[in-house]
N, C-alpha and C positions, 0 to 999 in steps of 0.2 A: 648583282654583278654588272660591271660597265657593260653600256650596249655596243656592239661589234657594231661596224660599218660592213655590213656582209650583204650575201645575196640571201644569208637566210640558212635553215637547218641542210645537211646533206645526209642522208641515210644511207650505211655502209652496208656489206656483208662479210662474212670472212670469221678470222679468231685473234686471239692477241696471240703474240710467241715472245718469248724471251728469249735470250743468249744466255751460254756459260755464265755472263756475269749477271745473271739476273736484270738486267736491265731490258726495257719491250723492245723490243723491234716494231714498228710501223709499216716495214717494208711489205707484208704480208696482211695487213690490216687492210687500207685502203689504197684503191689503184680510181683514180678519178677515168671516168670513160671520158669519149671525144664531144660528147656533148658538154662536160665539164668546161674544155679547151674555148673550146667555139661560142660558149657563154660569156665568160671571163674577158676574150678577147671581143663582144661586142657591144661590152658597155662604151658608155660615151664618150668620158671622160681616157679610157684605155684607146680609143679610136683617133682621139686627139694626138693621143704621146705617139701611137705607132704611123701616125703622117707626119711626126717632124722628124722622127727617125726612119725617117722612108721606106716604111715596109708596106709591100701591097701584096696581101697572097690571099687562097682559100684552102680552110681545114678541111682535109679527108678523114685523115687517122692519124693515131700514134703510130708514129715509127719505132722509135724504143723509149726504154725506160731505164736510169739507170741512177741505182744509191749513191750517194756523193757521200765524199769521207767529210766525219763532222769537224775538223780542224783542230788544232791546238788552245784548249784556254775555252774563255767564251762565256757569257752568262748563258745560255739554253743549249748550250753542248752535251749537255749529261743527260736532259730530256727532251733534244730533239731529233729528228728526223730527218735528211734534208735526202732530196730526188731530184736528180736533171730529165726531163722530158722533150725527146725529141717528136716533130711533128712534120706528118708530109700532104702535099697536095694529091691530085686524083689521075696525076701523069705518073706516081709512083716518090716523086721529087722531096728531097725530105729541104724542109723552111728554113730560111735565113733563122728565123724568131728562134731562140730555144726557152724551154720554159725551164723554172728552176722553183719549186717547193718547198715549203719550211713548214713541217707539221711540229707542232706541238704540244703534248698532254699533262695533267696536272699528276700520274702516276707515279714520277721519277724524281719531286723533288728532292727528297731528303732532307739533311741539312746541309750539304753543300753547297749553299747557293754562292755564287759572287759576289761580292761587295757591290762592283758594277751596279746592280742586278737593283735599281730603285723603285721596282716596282713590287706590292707583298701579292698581289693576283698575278699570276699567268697570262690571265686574258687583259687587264692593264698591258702589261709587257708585250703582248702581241698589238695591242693597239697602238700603242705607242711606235712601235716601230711602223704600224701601217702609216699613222699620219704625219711622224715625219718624213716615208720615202713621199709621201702626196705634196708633201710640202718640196720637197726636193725636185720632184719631177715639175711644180708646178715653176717654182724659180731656175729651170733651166740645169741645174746643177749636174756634173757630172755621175751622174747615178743609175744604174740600172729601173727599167719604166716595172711599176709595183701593179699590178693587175689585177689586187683583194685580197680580203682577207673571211675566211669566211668559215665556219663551224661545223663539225662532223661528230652528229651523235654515235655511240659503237656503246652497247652494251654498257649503259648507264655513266659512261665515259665520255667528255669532251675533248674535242680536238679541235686543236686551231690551225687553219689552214692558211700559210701565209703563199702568195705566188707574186712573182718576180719575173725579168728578163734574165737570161742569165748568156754568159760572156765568154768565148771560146777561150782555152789558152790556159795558164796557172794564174795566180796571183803573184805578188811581188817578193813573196817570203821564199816561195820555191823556185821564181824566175833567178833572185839574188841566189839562192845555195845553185842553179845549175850552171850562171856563169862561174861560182867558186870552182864547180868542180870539173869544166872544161879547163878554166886554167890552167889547175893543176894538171890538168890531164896534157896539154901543150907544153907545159916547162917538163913535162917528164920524157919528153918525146923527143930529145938530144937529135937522135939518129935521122929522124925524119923533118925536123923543120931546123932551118940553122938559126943563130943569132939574133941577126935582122929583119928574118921570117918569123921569129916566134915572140919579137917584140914586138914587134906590127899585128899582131893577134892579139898580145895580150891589153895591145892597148887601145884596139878597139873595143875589150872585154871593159877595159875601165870606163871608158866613153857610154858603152852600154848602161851599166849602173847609175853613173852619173846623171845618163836621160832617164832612170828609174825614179831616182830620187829628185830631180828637178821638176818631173811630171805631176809627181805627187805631191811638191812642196806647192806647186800652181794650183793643187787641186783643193787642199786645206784654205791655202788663199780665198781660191774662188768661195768655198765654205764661210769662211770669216765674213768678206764683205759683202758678194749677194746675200747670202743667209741670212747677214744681222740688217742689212737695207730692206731686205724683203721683210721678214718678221716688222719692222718698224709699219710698212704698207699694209697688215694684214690687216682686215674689220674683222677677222674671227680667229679669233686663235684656236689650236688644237683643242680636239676635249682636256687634254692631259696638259696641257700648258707644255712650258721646257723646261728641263729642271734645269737648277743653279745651285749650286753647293753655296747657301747662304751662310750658314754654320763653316764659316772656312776649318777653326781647328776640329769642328766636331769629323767635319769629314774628311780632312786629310790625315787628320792627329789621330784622335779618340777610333777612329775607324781603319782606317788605311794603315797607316804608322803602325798601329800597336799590333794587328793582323799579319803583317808582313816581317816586319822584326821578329814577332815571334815564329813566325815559320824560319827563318834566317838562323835565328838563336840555334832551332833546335837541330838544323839541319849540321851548322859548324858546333856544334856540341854534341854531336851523334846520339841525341835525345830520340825517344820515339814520339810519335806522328800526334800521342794524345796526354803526354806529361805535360807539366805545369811550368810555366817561363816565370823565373822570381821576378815579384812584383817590382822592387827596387830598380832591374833594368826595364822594364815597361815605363816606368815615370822617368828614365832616364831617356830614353829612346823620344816622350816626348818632349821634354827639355830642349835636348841637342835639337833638335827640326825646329821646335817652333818659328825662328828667324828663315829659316827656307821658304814658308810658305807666306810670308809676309808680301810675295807681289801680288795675292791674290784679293787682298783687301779693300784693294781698289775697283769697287767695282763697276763705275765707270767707264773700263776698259775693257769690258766683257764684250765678248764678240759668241758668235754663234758659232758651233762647230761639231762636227762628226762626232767627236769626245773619245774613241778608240782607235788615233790613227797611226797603227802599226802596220808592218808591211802586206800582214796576209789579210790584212781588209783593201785592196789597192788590188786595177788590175786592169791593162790594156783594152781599151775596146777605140775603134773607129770612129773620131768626131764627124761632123756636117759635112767637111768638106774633106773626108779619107783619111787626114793624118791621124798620129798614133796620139792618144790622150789616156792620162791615168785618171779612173772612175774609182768610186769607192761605194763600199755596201754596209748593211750592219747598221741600223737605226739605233738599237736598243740602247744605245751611249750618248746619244745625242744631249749637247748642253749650251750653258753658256756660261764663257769659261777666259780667261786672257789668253790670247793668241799663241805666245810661246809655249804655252800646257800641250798646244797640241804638236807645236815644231819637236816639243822633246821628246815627247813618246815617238815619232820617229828617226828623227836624226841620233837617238842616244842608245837604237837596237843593235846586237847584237852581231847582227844577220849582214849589217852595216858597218862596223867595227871602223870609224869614222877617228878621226885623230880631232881634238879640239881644235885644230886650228879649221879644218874642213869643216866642220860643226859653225864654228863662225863666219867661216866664208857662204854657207849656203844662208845662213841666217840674214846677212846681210843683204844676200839678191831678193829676199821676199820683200823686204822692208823698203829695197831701196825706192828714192822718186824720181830717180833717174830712166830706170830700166823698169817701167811697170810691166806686171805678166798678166795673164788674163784675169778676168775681176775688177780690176782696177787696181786703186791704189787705197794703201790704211787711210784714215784721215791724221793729216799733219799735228791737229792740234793735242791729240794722242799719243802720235806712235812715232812724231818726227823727229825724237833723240834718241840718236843709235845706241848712245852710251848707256839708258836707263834700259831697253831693249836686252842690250847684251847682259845688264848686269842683272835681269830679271831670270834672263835663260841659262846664266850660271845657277842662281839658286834654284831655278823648277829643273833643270836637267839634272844638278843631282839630289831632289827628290825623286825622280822619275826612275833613276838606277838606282838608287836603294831599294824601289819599292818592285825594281824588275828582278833582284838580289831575290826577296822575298816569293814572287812569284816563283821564280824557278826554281829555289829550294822545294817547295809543295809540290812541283810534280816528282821529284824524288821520291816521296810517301805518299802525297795524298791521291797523286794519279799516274804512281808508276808505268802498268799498263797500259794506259792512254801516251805517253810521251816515249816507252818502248815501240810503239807503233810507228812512232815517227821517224825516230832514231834508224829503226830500220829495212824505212825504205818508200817512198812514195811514189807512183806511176806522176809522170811529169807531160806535161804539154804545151809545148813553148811557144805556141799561140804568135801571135804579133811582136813576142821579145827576136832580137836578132844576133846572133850567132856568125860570126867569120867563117867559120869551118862547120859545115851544116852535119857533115856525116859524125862529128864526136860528142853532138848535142845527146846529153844523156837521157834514157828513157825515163828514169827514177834518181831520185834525190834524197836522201838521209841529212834530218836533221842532227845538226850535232848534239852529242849525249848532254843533260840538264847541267853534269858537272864542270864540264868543256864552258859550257853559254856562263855559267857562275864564274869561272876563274878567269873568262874572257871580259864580264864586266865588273868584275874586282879588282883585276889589273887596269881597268881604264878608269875604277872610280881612283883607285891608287894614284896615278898619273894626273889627274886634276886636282886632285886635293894639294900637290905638291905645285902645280905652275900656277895657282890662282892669286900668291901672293904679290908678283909683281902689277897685276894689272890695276888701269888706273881707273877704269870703270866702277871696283870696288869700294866701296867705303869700309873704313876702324871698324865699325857695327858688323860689314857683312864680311869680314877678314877672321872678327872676332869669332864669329858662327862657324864659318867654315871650319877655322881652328878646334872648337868647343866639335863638333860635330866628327873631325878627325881624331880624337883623342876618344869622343863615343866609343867609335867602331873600334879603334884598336887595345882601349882596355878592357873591351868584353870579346876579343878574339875575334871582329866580323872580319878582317883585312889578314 
């Protein structure tokens, strides 16, 4: 087994419990005492990060404890644990610091693992996320300060104990659905706000968003260029290296592609969750794509990056100097990868329902060298043609919604449960996001139901497949693809 960077074995007491769905609860397993806290926070390297993050306090006790919902999606979703930990000084004062936990065991695999998911150990996969956030905190990067990771025997059972900063507020998944659902809640309200009053609300609700998403396109940035400058500077690299999808078709096509079509297949063919997709549309399925994943071949142009940048990995916290900066979490994705891979996994969500030309216009502000954002700027001799740029993020944007197609079919069968959770109804807190009207900020937020997110990116994949023939960014080749690729999806019923 890889050796952990830990402080070493932690000996627990307690019992294992399970839920109705048979899966452990940890919640009841281990509860780390204040000794745990006051360790963690006095290693050396952890003493560094919370001086540039200005925190000066002394641990008394835990104040409370409290389960954090494990989120939608996820590779260690299904076998982890996560706990936010409040802590206070000896005047009674509960701490700036909040601690935030990621326990997890090797009990719950199953076979559902994630594709994501590139590691075959658990404890790889926990390592891996430790020494990218180490690498993260140590490049300055927008990211929560990671304070260990570290081992818990329980009854011939290991457990990996990951600890973290953790960030008041929601993330950007549920900040974006609470501005949806104030809007709505403002255009319904005729009686009490008039016209001019209720457009001036609603468009500061847009402006809001807008700083969601320009926050977080700055913070990918920052990822791309310190990340890939720093990695260049390092004399040691991770134990785990970073992965790189070398095997472009093996891992978008043979892997990705054929996973997610078939979840697609069987969801618009009202197939159940474990029949068979005929082979002949599986070879067709990678046919049609091959030409989409063609930017990726270049690998030259690999930059460094997060690798999962959807919205409910993103999430308000407080830079050096007060203003509002989007941070992001979630190691276990981490790659290197062409820049636009990761603009399109955000700009092409759902949660964001983005009109292509919007999509193009925010594409354009990261790139440009006009207007550099924090990070600096790409290098020119790369990334300084807008036109190969745009026509790169045409083809990966829509592999990115095909393969979000696929995704969201599987929580129909494969985690109904898990995505009824969502659907109805999430306790909300709106942290650092800003609201016009503070009293209609909602307490909870419902994600929209999986079929809703499906026919909302089936109608946008609709809509691009049909305006991509004029543009002049495209060439015959990738005109030809797109065509060849729309005729896919519609003579096996995906549209």
């Amino acid at each position: 087994m890889t050796q952990l960077s830990s402080i070493g074995t932690v000996s627990t007491q307690g019992s294992v419990n399970h839920n109705s769905n048979g899966l452990e609860s940890t919640a009841l397993l281990y509860t780390p005492s204040v000794e745990y806290y006051r360790e963690i926070l006095a290693r050396d390297y952890v003493i560094e990060q919370l001086a540039r993050r200005g925190y000066d306090f002394n641990i008394d006790d835990i104040a409370s404890e409290q389960s954090a919902d494990l989120g939608i999606g996820g590779t260690l979703n299904r076998r982890t644990h996560l706990k936010k930990v409040v802590l206070r000084d000896a005047a009674q004062n509960t701490l700036p610091l909040r601690i935030f936990l990621k326990i997890a065991s090797e009990i719950n695999l199953g076979t559902d693992a994630s594709l994501a998911n590139r590691h075959h150990e658990l404890s790889d996969s926990m390592l891996y996320q430790y020494e990218q956030m180490r690498l993260w905190n140590s490049l300055g990067l927008p990211t929560p300060i990671v304070f260990g990771l570290d081992t818990v025997n329980h009854q011939r059972v290991t457990y990996y104990q990951l600890a973290m900063e953790s960030w008041d507020g929601s993330t950007h998944d549920l900040n974006l659905l609470a501005l949806r659902e104030l809007g709505n809640r403002i255009r319904g309200s005729r009686k009490t706000y008039g016209p001019d009053e209720q457009a001036a609300y609603l468009r500061q609700l847009d402006e809001e968003k807008s700083f969601i998403v320009n926050s977080s396109l700055n913070t990918v940035r920052a990822f791309h260029i310190i990340g890939t400058e720093g990695l260049r500077n390092l004399t040691k690299l991770p134990t785990l290296g970073i992965f790189c999808h070398d095997d472009v078709e093996e891992y978008f096509l043979r892997k990705r592609a054929i996973n997610y079509a078939s979840q697609f297949y069987r969801y618009t063919h009202n197939m159940e969750k474990d029949e068979s997709v005929p082979r002949l549309f599986l070879e067709k399925t990678v046919a049609s794509l091959v030409h989409l994943v063609e930017p990726f071949r270049d690998e030259s142009r690999y930059v460094y990056a997060q690798g999962d940048e959807y919205p409910q990995h993103f999430q308000f916290f407080s830079g050096f100097n007060g203003n509002r900066l989007s941070g992001i979490f979630d190691a276990d994705h981490a790659m290197m990868t062409i820049p636009v891979y990761s603009y399109a996994k955000l700009l092409t969500s759902s949660l964001l329902n983005l009109t292509f030309e919007e999509e193009l216009s925010y594409l354009s502000q990261v790139f440009s060298f006009e207007h550099p954002c924090s990070g600096g700027i790409y290098p020119s001799h790369l990334f300084g043609n807008l036109d190969m740029i745009q026509r790169d993020y045409v083809l990966t944007s829509l592999l990115t919604r095909f393969f979000n197609l696929g995704k969201k079919a599987a929580d129909t069968y494969v985690h109904p449960q898990h995505h009824l959770r969502y659907e109805s109804g999430i306790s909300y807190s709106p942290g650092r996001t800003r609201f016009p009207i503070r009293d209609l900020i909602p307490v909870s937020v419902s994600y929209p139901s999986a079929d809703y997110e499906i026919e909302t990116q089936k109608k946008a994949l609709e809509t691009r497949l049909e305006i991509y023939e004029p543009l002049e960014f495209l060439n015959r080749q990738d005109l030809r693809a797109i065509s060849e690729f729309k005729r896919y999806l519609t003579n096996n019923n995906l549209l």
